[in-house]
C-alpha positions in Angstrom: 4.2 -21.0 -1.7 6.0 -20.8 1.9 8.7 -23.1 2.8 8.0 -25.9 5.1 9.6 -25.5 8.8 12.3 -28.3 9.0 13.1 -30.1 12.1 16.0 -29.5 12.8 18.7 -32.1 13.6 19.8 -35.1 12.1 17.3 -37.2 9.8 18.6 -40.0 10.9 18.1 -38.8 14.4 14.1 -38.6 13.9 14.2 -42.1 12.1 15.1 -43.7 15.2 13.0 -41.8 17.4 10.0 -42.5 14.7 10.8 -46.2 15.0 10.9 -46.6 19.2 8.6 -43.9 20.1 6.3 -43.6 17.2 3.4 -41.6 18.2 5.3 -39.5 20.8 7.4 -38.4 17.8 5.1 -37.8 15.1 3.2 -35.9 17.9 6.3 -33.7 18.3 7.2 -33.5 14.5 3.7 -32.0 13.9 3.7 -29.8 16.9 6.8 -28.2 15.6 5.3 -27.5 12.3 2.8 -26.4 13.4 0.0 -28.3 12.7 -1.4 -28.8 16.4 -4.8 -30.7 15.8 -3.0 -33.5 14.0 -0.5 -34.0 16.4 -2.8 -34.6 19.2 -4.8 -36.8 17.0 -1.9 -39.1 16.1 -1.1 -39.1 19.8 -4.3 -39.9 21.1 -4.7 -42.5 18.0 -1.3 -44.4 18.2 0.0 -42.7 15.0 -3.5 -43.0 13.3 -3.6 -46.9 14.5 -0.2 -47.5 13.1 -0.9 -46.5 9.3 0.8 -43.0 10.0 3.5 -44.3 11.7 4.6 -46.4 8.8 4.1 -43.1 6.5 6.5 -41.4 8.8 9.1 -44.0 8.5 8.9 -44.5 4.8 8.7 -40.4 4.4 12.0 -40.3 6.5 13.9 -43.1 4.6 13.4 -41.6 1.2 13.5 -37.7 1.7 14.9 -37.0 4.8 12.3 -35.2 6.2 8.4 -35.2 7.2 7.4 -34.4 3.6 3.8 -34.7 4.2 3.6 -31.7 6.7 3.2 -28.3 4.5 3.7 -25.3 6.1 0.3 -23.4 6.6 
């Protein structure tokens, strides 16, 4: 099984970009793992109408890191 891509920076970083700009960051977290089709749904959806912007928050708070997001 492949390694997931990490983001790079400062988890604490994304956390506060995930909790200003919610869908514009989840958008970008996807985008650099690589998973391009959800990230322009959770754009174009508000962070799949606010439900996955709550993931992302709670994901970042107890690991550190987009945990959901597997690499391909």
């Amino acid at each position: 099984m492949a390694k997931s891509k990490k983001l790079g920076g400062s988890w604490i970083l994304w956390l506060i970009l995930q909790i200003f700009f919610g869908a514009i960051t989840g958008f970008v977290a996807r985008l650099i793992k690589g998973h391009i089709l959800s990230g322009i749904l959770y754009l174009l959806t508000g962070g799949f109408f606010a439900i996955g912007w709550i993931v992302d928050i709670i994901s970042l708070l107890v690991h550190h890191d987009y945990v959901w997001l597997w690499s391909k």
